[in-house]
One Martini backbone bead per residue (centre of mass of N, CA, C, O) as a GRO file, in nm:
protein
  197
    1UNK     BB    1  -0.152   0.678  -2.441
    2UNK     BB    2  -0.334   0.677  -2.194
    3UNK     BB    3  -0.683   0.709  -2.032
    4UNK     BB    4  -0.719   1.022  -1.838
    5UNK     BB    5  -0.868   1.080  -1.521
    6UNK     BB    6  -0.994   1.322  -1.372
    7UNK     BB    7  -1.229   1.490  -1.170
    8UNK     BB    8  -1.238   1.771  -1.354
    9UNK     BB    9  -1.387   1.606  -1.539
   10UNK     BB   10  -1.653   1.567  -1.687
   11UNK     BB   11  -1.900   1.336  -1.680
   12UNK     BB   12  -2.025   1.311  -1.948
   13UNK     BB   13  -1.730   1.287  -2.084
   14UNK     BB   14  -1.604   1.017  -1.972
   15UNK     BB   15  -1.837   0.870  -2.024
   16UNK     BB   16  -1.821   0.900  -2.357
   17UNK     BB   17  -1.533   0.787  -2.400
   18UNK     BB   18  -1.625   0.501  -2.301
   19UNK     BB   19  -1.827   0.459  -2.465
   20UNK     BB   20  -1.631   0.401  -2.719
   21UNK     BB   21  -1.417   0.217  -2.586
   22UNK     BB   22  -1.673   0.033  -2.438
   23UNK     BB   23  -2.006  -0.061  -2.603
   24UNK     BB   24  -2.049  -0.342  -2.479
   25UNK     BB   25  -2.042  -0.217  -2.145
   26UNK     BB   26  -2.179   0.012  -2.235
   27UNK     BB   27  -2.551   0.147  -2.218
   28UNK     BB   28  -2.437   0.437  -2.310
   29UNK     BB   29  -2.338   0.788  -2.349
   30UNK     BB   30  -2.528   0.842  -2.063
   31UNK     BB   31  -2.557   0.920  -1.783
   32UNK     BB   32  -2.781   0.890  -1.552
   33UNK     BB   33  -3.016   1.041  -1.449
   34UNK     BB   34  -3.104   1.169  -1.150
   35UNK     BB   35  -3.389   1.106  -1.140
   36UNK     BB   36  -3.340   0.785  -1.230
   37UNK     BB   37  -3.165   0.796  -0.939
   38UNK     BB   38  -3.426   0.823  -0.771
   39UNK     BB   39  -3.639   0.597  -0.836
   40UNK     BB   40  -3.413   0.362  -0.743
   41UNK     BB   41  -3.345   0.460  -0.472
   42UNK     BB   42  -3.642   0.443  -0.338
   43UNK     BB   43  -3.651   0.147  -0.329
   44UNK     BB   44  -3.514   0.156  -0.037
   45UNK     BB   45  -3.541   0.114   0.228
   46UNK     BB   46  -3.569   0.216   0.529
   47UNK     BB   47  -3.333   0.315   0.746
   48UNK     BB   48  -3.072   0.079   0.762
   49UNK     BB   49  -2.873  -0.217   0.823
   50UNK     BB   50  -2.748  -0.292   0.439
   51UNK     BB   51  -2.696  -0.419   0.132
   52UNK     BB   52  -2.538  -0.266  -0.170
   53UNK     BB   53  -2.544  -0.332  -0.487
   54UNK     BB   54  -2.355  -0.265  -0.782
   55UNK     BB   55  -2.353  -0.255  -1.191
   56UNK     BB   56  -2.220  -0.070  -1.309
   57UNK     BB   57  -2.132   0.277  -1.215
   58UNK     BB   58  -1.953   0.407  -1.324
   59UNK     BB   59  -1.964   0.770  -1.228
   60UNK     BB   60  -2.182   0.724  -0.948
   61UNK     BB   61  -2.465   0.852  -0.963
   62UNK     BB   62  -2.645   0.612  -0.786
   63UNK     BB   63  -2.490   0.594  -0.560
   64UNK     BB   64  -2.485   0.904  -0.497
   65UNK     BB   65  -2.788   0.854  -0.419
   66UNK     BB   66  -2.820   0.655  -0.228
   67UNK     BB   67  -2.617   0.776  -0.017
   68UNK     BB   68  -2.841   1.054   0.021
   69UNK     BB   69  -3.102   0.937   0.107
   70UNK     BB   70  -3.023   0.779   0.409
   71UNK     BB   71  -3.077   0.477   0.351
   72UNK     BB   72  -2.784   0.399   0.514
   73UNK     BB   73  -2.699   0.283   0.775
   74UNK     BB   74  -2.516   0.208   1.000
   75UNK     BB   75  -2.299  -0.069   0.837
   76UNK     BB   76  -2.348  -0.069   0.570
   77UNK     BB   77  -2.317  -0.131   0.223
   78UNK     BB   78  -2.155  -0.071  -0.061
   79UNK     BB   79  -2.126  -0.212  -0.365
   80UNK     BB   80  -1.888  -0.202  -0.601
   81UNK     BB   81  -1.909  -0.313  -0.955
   82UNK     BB   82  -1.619  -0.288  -1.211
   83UNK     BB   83  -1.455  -0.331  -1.543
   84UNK     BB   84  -1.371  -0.018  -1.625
   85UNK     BB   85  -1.096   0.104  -1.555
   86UNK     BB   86  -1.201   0.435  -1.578
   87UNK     BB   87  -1.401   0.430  -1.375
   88UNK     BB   88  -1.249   0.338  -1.148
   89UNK     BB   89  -1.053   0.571  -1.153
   90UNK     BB   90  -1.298   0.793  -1.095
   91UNK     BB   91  -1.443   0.645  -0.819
   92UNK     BB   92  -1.152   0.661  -0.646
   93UNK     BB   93  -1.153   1.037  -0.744
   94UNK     BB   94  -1.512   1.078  -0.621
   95UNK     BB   95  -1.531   0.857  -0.405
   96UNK     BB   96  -1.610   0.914  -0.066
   97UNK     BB   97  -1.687   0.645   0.164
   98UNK     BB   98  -1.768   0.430   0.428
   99UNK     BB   99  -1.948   0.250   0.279
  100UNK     BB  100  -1.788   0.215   0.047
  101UNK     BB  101  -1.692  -0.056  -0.209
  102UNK     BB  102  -1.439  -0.146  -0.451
  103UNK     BB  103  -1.438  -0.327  -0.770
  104UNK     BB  104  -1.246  -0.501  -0.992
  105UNK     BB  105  -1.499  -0.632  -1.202
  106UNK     BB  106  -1.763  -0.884  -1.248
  107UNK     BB  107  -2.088  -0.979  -1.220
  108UNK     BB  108  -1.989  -1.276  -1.183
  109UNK     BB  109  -1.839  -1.194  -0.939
  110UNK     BB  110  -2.014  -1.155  -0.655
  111UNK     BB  111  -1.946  -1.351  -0.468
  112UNK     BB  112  -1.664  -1.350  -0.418
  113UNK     BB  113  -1.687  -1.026  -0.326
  114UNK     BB  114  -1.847  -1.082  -0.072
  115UNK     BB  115  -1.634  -1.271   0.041
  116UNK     BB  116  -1.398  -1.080   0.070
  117UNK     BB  117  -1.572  -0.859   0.272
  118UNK     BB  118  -1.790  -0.978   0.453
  119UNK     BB  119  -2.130  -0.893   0.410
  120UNK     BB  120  -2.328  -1.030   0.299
  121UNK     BB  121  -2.607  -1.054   0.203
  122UNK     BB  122  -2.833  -0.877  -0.036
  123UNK     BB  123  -3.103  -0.642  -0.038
  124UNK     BB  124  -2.965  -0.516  -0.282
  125UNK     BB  125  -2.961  -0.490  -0.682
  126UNK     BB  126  -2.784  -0.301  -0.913
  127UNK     BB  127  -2.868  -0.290  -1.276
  128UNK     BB  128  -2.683  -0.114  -1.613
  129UNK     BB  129  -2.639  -0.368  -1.761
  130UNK     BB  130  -2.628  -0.522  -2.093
  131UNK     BB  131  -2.707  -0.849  -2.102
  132UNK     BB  132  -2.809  -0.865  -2.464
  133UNK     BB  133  -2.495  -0.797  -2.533
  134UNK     BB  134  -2.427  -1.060  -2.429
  135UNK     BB  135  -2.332  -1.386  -2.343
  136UNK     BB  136  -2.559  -1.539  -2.271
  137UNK     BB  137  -2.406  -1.703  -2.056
  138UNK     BB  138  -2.315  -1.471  -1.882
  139UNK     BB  139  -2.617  -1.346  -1.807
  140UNK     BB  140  -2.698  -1.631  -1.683
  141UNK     BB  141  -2.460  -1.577  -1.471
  142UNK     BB  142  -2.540  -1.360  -1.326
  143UNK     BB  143  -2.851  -1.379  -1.257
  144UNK     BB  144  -2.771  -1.645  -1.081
  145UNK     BB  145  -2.585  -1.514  -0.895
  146UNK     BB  146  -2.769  -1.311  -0.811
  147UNK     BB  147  -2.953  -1.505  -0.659
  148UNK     BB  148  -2.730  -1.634  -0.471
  149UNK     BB  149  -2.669  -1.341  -0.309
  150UNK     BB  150  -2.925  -1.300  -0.223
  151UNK     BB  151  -3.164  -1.293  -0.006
  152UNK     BB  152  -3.507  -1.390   0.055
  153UNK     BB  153  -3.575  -1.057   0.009
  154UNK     BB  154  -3.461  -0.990  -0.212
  155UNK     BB  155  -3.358  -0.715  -0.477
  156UNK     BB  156  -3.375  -0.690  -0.830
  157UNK     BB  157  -3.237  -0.388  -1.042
  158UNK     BB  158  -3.311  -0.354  -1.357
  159UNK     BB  159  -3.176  -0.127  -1.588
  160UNK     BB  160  -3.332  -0.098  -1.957
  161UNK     BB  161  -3.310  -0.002  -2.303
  162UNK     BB  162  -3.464  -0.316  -2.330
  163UNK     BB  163  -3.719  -0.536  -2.359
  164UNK     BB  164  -3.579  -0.856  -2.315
  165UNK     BB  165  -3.503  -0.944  -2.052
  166UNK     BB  166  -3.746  -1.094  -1.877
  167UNK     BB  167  -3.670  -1.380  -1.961
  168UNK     BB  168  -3.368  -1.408  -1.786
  169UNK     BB  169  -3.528  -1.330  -1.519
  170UNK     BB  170  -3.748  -1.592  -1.507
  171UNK     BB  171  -3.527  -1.803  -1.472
  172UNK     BB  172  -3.495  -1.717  -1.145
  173UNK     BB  173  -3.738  -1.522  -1.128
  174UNK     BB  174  -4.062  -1.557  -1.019
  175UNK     BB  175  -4.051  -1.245  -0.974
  176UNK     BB  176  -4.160  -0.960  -1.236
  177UNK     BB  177  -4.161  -0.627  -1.232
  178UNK     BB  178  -4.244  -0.347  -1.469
  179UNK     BB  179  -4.139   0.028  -1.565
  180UNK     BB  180  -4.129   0.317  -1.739
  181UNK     BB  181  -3.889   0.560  -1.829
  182UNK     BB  182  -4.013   0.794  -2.079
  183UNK     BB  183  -3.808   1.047  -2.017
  184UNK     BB  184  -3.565   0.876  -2.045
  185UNK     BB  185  -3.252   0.956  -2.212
  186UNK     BB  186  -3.333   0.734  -2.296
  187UNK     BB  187  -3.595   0.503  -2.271
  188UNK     BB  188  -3.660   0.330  -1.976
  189UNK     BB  189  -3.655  -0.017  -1.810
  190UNK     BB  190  -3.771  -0.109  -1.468
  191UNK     BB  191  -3.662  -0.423  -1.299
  192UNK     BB  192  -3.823  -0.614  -1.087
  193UNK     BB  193  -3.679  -0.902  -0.864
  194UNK     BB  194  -3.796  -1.200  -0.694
  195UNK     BB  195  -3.743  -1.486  -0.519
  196UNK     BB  196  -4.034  -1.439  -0.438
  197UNK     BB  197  -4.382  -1.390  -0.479
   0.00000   0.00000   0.00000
């Protein structure tokens, strides 16, 4: 029997399910805390319409926090690009915004999911996926589809609760800086990646 996620089944449980049944594609065992998802939704500039990706929205914490935060106008879009079937199958069932659009597939395919969509290039991407846990060349391959998503000021923000990261964002990103966010269990750090310095 597969393995189903109701609406009403707890946020937090869904998590853990998912991360048991796919350790290596999910970064964690608990969803990102609220706090976490406001201080990186904060990163958004005030009010317009702009593109905003994430990569691995799990059960859309940070989503459902962009959203809320106001600062995405009329027109804007939010592209969630999710691999796990059962997430998206969450995400579907507890996410109804006319700004989201939910797409089924990996962070690697990010150029063509913006182009079947029509919204052009990204103001911000934001991602909790395990980049160091992945096959270089997939990495290597993210990161650089990453930065050619991007607008010319466009923002990659990697949160991640390994430290090595920085080595693969500064292969495609001039600009790189860091800080750790040491309250959240785990403590993660939060890279900010700008395509100009």
């Amino acid at each position: 029997m597969g393995f189903m996620i109701a609406s009403s089944v707890p946020e937090w449980l869904t998590f853990a399910k998912v991360f048991l049944r796919h350790p290596r594609d999910v970064s964690s065992v608990l969803p990102t805390r609220k706090a976490i998802a406001k201080v990186l939704a904060d990163r958004i500039a005030e009010k317009q319409p702009q593109v905003v990706i994430e990569y691995g929205p799990a059960t859309g914490r940070l989503s459902r926090e962009i959203l809320s935060s106001g600062k995405l106008a009329s027109g804007s879009s939010l592209v969630l690009i999710e691999k796990t079937s059962e997430f998206i199958e969450y995400l579907r069932a507890t996410l109804h915004d006319p700004l989201v659009s939910i797409a089924h597939g990996s962070a690697v395919d990010v150029l063509d999911i913006i182009k079947q969509r029509g919204c052009g290039k990204a103001d911000y991407i934001f991602s909790g996926i395990p980049l160091t846990l992945m096959a270089p060349e997939v990495a290597n391959a993210i990161v650089a589809n990453t930065h050619a998503a991007l607008k010319d000021d466009g923002v990659f923000v990697q949160y991640a609760f390994r430290r090595n990261v920085e080595p693969i964002l500064h292969r495609y990103f001039p600009s790189v800086r860091s800080d750790s966010q040491a309250y959240n269990l785990p403590p993660l750090t939060v890279y900010e990646a700008r395509k100009h310095s």
